[in-house]
N, C-alpha and C positions, 0 to 999 in steps of 0.2 A: 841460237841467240835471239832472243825479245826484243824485237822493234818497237820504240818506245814513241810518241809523239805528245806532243803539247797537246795541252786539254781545248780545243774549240766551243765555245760559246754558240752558243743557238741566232743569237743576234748575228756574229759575226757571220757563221755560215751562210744563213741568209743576205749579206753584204748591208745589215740596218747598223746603225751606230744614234742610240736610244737618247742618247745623251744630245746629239747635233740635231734631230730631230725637237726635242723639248726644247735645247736653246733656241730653235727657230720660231717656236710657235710660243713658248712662253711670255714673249713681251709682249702679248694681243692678249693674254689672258686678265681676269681682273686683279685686282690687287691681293687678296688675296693667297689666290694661286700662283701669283704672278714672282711670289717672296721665297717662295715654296723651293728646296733642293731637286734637282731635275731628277736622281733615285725616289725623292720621296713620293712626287709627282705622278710618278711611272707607276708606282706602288698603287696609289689613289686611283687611278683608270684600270689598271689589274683589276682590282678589286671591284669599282662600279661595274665593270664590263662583265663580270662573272655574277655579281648579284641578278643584274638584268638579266642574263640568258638563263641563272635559276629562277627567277619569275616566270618569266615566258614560259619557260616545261612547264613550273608546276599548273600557273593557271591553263595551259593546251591539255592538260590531264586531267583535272578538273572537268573542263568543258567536255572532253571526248569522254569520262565516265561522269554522271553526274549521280549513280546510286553512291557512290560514295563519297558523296557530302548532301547528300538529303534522301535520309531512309525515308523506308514507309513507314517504317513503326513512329517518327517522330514528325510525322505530318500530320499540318493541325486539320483539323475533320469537321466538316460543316461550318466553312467562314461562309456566311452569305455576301459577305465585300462582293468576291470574285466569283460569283457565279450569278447567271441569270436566267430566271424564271420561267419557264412559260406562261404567256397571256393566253389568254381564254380566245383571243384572236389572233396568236400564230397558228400556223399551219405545220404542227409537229411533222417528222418523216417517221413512218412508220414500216418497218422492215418485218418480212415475212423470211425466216430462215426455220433450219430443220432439213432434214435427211430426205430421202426421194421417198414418193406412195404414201406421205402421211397426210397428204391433201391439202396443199399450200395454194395451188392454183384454184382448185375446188374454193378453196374459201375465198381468193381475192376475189375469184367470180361471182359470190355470193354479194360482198358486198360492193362491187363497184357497180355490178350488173344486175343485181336480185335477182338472177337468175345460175343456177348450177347445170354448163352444159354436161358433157362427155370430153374429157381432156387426158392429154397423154403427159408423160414425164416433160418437164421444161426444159430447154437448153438455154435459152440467155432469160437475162431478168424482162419483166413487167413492170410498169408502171402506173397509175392513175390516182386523181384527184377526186377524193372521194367525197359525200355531203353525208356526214355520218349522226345520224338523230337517234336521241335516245330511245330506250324500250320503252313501252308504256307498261305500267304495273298492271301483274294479273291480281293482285292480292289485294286483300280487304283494306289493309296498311297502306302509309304513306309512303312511296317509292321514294328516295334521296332525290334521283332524279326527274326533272319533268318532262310532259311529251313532247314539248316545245323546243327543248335544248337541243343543240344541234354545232357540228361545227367541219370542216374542212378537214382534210387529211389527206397526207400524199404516202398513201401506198404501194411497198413496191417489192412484186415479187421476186425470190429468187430462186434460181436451180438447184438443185440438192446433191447433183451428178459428181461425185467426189474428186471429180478432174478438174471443175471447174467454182465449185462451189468457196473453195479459200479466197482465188482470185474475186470474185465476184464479192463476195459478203466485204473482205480488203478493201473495196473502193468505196462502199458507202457505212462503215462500224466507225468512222470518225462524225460523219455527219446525223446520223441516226439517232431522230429523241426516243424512239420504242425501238425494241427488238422485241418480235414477236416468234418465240422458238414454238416451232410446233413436233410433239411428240404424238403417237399411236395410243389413245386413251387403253387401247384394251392391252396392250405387249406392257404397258406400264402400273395395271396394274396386273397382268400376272405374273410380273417380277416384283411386285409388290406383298404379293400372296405369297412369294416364297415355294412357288410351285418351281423352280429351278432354275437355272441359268434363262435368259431368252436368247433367242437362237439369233445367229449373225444376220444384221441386216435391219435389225428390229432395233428394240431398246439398247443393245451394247451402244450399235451404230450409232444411235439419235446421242446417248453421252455422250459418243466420244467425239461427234461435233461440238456438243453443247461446250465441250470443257474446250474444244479447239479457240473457240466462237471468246470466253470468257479469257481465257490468258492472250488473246491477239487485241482482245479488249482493253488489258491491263496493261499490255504494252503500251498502245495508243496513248492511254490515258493518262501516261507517266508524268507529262507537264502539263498535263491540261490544265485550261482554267473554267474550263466552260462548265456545266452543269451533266453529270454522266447521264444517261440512257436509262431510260426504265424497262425493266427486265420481264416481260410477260413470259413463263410455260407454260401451253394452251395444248391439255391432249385433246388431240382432234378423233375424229370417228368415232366418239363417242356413241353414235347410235350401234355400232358394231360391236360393243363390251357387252355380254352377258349379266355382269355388274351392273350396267346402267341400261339395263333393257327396259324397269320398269320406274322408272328417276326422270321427273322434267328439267329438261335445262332449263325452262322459259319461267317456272313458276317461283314466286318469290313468299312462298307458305312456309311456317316455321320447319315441318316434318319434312318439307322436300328440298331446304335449305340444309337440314341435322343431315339427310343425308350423302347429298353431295356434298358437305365439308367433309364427313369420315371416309368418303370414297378417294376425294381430292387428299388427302393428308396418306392414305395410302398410295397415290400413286405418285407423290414428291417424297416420300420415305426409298421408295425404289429408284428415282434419280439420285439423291442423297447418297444413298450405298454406295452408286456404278461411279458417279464420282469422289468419294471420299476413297476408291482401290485406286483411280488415279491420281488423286492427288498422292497418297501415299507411294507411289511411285517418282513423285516431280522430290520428295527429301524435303516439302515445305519449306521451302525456301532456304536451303542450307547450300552454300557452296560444294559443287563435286570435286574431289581432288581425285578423283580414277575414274577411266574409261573402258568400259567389257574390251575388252582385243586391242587393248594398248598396251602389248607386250613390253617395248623400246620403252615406257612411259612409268617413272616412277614421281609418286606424289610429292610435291611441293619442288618436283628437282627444276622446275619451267620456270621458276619465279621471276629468277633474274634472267633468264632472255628474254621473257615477257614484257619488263620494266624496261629492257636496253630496244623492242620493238616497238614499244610504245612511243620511245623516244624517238628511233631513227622514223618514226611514219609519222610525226609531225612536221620535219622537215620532206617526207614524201621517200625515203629510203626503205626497205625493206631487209631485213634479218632473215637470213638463212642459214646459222650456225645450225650443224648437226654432230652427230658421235656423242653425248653427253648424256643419253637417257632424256632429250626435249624434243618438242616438234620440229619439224624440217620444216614449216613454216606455220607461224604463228597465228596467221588468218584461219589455217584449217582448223584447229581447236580450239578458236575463241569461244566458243560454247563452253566449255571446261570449267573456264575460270568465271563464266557470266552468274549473276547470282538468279535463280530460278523464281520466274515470276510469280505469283499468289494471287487467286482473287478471294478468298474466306476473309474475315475480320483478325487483325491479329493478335488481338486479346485471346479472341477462340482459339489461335494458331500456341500461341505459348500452351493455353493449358492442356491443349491435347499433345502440345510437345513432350510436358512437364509427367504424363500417364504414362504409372508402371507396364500397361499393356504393352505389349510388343508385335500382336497379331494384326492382321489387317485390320478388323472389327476394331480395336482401339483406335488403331491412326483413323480409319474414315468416319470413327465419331465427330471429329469436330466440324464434318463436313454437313451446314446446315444451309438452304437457301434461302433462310432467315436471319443469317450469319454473314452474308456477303459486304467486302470494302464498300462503303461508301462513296468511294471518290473515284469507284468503278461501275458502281451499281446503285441509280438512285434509293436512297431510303435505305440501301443496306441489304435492298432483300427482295426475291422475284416473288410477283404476285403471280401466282396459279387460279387456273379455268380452264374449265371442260366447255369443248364448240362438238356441231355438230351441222353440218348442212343434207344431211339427211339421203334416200334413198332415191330419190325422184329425181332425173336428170332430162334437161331439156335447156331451151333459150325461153321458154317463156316463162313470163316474170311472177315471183311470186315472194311470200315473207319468209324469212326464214330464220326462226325464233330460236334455234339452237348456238346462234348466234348473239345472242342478249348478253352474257354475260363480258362477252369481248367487249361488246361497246358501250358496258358500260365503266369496262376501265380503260379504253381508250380516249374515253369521255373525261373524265379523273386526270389527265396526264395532264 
């Protein structure tokens, strides 16, 4: 036999009586409300009280993702409102980054010190405040620059030691007017020349900082307002290339000019490549919905725990539903659902999207460092130079002309 009971009310059970409550407080309200039936009353705070707590989410979701209400693709590009310039009398920061052995210390030595001791791998950064004066022209022609020009610069070197090198470049890529990435002029270009892969340690290595170095960039730069970093690649050890064993860096003659620009365009054709198979591995910015060895893990099945985690972590709760084919916790595979940073242009990005290619050669077409965002990379696009502080090693002071063409786009900045 079915034991049957009265239907209990949710009021009741709680002991509220909704009614004595409004009568009590309805005569302090204005007139108005004050006319209003106490159901209907009841109704109207129902209803504010739930608009308001859907405000609340949606604006905390909002704020907690903000690519999804201001893409990249629909950000406006070169407002000069909100960025500021450098003066010819700040004192830009100029960062020295790049992989271990390709002679970062060697060069700060050069120019802070004019002198290239004997130095070993670095473990923490360097700093100093440099007086950095333009070259004087060797050529018949009028140099852009004059002898007289001159200006401050806060150099500062850093480790390359891949333990410590994330850390370290981290604490100063938000403040940094230059990055100065230095690659091995001669590993760049004989991956240029297509004489085969370069061996581990070399030119893969130096990319696959460079691309480190470029997306922790893009992140930073997500809200910035300030004016992004100008991007120098400087293959260093130039005098060590067989390529440029008989090439002046210092000389500013048409012939010695023709051919370091064809040397230089070869050896940013071989960066180009190393990062264009990277980036074809990032999906250009397309959402992943699968993860290699996420067996439990089927695509789009997270969506709604995602939504109902997002939720309870604005109040500070945490989601840990499992059995369903989701994560057992939603912090662990936040990466998943994150959309994949970009630094190329993404006009260039649609049309290399848009190419029937399929092969890596296609996708890493669109990868140019004359192609670079804007609002990551001043101007769009890295300017390349070949340095060279040469074979002589000592404290005593001397010029070191392989260095000319650094300052004179340090000068530029």
């Amino acid at each position: 036999m079915a034991f049957l009971g009265a239907a209990v009310r949710w009021p009741d059970a709680l002991g509220l009586n909704a009614e004595e409550i409004l009568a009590k407080w309805q005569p302090h309200l204005p007139s108005p409300l004050s006319e209003l039936s106490p159901d209907l009353l009841f109704s109207i705070l129902v209803s504010f009280t739930v608009i308001v707590l859907l405000t609340f989410i949606i604006t905390a979701l909002q704020a907690r993702h903000p690519r999804a209400i201001a893409e990249h693709a629909t950000a406006e590009k070169g407002s000069t409102n909100r960025k500021r310039r450098l003066k010819a009398s700040d004192t830009p920061l100029t960062l020295l980054a790049g992989p271990s052995g390709v002679g970062k210390t060697s060069l700060f030595s050069a120019l802070a010190f004019n002198s290239v001791p004997s130095v070993h791998p670095s473990q923490r950064e360097s700093e100093s405040l440099i007086n950095l004066a333009a070259p004087v022209s060797t050529s018949n022609e009028k140099d852009q620059f004059s002898s007289q020009q001159q200006r401050n610069v806060l150099l500062i070197d850093t480790p390359g030691h891949p333990r410590i090198k994330d850390r370290i470049i981290g604490d100063y890529i938000k403040q940094s007017d230059v990055i100065v990435f230095c690659l091995d002029a001669k590993e760049a270009l004989r991956g240029g020349a297509g004489l085969g892969v370069a061996k581990e340690g070399s030119l893969i290595e130096a990319v696959d900082h460079l691309h480190q170095i470029l997306i922790q960039l893009a992140k930073s730069r997500r809200n910035a307002k300030s004016v992004p970093p100008t991007l120098v690649l400087l293959f260093t050890r130039s005098d060590l290339s067989p390529h440029l064993a008989n090439v002046s860096l210092s000389s500013m003659s048409a012939d010695e000019s023709k051919r370091r620009a064809i040397l230089l365009t070869r050896a940013r054709t071989a960066v180009e490549v190393e990062l264009g198979r990277r980036r074809a591995g990032m999906g250009f910015g397309a959402r992943r919905t699968t993860k290699v060895g996420g067996m439990s893990e089927v695509t789009g099945g997270s969506s709604n725990n995602s939504l109902l985690s997002s939720i309870f972590g604005i109040f500070g709760f945490k989601s840990n539903r499992q059995g369903d084919g989701s994560a057992a916790d939603a912090g662990q595979h936040e990466e998943e659902d994150e959309e994949v940073i970009d630094y190329v242009d993404w006009d260039v990005l649609e049309r290399t999207m848009s190419s029937p290619s399929k092969n890596g050669i296609g996708l890493s077409a669109g990868t140019s460092l004359e192609r670079l965002d804007s609002d990551i990379v001043e101007g769009g696009k890295a300017i390349c130079a070949f340095a060279s502080v040469g074979k002589e090693r000592g404290w005593d002071e001397r010029s070191v002309d392989g260095l000319d063409e650094l300052r004179r786009v340090l000068l530029k900045v």
